[in-house]
C-alpha positions as CSV (number, residue, x, y, z in Angstrom):
1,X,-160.6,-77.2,130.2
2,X,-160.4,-75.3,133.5
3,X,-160.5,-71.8,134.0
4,X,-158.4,-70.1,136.2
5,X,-158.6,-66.5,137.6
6,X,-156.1,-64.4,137.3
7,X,-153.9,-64.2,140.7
8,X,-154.2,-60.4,141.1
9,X,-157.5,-60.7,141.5
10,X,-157.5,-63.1,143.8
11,X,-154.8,-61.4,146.1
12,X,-156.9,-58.4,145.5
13,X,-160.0,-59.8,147.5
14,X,-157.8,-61.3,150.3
15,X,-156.5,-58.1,150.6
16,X,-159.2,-55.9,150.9
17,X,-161.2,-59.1,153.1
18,X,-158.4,-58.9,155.6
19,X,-158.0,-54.8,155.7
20,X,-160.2,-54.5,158.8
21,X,-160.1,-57.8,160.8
22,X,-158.7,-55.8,163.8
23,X,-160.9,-54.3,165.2
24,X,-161.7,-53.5,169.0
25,X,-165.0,-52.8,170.3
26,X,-164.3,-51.3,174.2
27,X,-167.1,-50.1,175.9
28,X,-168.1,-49.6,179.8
29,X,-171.9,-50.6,180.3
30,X,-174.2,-49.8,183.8
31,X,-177.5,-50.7,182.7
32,X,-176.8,-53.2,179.3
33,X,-177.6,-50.2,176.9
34,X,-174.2,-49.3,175.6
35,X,-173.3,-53.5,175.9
36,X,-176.4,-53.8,173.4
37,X,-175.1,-50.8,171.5
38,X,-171.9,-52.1,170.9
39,X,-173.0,-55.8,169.9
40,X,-174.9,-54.1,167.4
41,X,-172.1,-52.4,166.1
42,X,-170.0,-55.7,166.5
43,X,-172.5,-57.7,164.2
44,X,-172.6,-54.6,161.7
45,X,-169.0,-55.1,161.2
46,X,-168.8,-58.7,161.7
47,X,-167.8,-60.8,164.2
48,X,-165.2,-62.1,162.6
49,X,-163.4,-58.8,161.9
50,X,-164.4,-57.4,165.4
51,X,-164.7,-58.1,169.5
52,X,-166.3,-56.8,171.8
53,X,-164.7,-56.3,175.4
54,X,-166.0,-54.9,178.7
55,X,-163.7,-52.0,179.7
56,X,-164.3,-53.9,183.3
57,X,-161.8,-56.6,182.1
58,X,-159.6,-54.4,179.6
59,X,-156.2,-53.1,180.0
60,X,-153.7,-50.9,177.7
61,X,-152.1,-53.6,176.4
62,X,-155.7,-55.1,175.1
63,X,-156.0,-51.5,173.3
64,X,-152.2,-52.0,171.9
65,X,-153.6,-54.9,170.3
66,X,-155.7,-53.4,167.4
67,X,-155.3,-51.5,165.0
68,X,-158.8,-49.9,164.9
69,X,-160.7,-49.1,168.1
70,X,-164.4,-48.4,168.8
71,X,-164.7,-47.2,172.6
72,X,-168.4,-46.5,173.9
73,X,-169.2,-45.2,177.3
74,X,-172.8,-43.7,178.4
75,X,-173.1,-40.3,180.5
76,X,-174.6,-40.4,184.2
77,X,-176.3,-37.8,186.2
78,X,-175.1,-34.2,184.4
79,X,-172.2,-34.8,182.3
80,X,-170.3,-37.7,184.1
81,X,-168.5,-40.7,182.3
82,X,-169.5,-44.0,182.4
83,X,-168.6,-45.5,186.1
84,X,-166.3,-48.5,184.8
85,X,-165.1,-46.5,182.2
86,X,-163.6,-43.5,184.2
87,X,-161.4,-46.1,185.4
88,X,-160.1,-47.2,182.0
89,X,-159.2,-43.4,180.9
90,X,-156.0,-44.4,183.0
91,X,-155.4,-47.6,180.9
92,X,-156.1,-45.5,177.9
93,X,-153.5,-42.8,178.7
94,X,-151.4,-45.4,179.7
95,X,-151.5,-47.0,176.1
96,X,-149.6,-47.0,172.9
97,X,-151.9,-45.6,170.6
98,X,-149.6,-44.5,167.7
99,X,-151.0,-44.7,164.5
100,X,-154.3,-46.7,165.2
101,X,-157.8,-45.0,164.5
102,X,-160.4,-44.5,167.2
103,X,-163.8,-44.1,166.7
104,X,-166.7,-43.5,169.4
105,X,-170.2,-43.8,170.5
106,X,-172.0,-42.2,173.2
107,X,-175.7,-43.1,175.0
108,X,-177.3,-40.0,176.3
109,X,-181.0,-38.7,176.8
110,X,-180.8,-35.7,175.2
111,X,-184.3,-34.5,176.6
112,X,-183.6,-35.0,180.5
113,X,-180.2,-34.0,180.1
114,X,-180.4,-31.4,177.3
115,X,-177.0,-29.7,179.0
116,X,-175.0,-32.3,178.9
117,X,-176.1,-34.6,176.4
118,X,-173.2,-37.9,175.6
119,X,-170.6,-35.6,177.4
120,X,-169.2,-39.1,178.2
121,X,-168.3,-39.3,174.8
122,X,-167.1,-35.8,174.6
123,X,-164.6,-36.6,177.9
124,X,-163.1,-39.8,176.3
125,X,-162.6,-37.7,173.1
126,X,-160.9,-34.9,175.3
127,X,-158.4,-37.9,176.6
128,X,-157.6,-39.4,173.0
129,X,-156.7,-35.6,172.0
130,X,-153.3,-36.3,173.8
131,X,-152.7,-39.4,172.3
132,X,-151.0,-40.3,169.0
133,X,-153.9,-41.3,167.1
134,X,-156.7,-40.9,164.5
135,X,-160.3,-39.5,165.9
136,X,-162.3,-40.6,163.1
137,X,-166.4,-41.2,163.1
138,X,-167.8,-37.7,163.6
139,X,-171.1,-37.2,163.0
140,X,-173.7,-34.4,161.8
141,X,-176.2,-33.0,164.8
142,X,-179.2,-33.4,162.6
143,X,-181.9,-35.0,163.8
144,X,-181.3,-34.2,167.8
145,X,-182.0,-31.6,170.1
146,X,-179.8,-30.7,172.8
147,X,-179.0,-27.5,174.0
148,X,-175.0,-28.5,174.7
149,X,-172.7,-31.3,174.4
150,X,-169.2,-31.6,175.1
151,X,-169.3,-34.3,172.1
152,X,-170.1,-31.4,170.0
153,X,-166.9,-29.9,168.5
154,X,-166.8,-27.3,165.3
155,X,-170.5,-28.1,164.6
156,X,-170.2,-31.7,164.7
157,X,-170.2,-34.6,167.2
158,X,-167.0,-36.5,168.0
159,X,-168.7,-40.0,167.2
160,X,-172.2,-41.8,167.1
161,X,-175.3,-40.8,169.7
162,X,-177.6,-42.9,171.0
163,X,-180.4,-41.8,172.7
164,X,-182.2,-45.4,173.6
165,X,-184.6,-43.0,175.8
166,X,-186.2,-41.1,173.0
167,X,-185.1,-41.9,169.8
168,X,-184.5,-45.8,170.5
169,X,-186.1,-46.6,167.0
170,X,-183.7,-45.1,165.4
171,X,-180.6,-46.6,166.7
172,X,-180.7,-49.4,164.3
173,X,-180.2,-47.2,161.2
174,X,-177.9,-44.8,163.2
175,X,-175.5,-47.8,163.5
176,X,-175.6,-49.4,160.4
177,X,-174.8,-45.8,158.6
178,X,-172.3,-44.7,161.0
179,X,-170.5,-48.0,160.9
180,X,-171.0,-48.1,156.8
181,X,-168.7,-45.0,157.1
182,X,-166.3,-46.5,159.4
183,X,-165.8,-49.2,157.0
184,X,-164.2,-46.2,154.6
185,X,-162.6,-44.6,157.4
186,X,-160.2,-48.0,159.1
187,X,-157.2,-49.3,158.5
């Protein structure tokens, strides 16, 4: 006598197994920091539900092809965007985002750059304001101190900070909670 499980069940788990295997991780990286950043969040999430991409070889039509995106860029000097990745806001603009569900992470020192801390991530949010899609991800400011971000909107910041100068040993947990909410918050 075999048993057999009901098929609803079954379909249930595919289902809920396939609900995020589209997910893009775009970030521009300088140093390695936001590459090692977004590899964790890659292996949080799964490699097989999730790739990683260098904004370096990225176009819109690599965007166009997920559903969910994770973009992560690090801020230079006093507020500027990620090098390779002020080049991809074109491609960004450029892109169908209709419907899809964009989340992001910033790197930022939020002790030598107290002004301006992940304003990066605060620019790319800025751009994604004009398209047609989701912001999701925000985050609470506890546990940092800055004196201004342009990541900081209505009391909140527009995604996930990192602050691998300072507060490196927490990065770990910051990513696995952060992306523990994503999980609720994709398609």
């Amino acid at each position: 006598m075999s048993i057999q499980m009901p098929f609803t069940f079954v379909g249930i788990f595919n289902l809920n197994k396939n609900k995020m295997q589209n997910i893009g991780i775009f970030y521009g990286s300088s140093t390695g920091n936001t590459e090692a950043v977004a590899k964790k969040i890659q292996e949080e999430l799964g490699s097989d539900i999730a790739s990683s991409i260098d904004v370096v070889d990225a176009s819109a039509a690599d965007l166009e092809k997920f559903n969910n995106l994770i973009l992560g860029t690090s801020t230079w000097g006093i507020g500027d965007l990620q090098d390779d990745f002020e080049g991809f806001l074109a491609e960004i603009s450029s892109a169908n985002m209709d419907g899809k569900k964009v989340a992001l992470f910033g790197l930022g020192d939020q002790y030598s750059y107290s002004d301006s801390f992940v304003d990066g991530m605060g620019e790319l949010y800025e751009t994604l304001e004009e398209q047609n899609c989701e912001l999701v991800g925000e985050t609470s400011t506890d546990g940092y101190e800055y004196d201004a971000s342009r990541a900081e909107k209505d009391g909140k910041l527009v995604g996930l900070a990192i602050d691998i100068e300072n507060q490196d040993d927490q990065t770990a947990d910051r990513v696995a909670n952060w992306v523990a909410e994503l999980k609720n918050q994709f398609n």
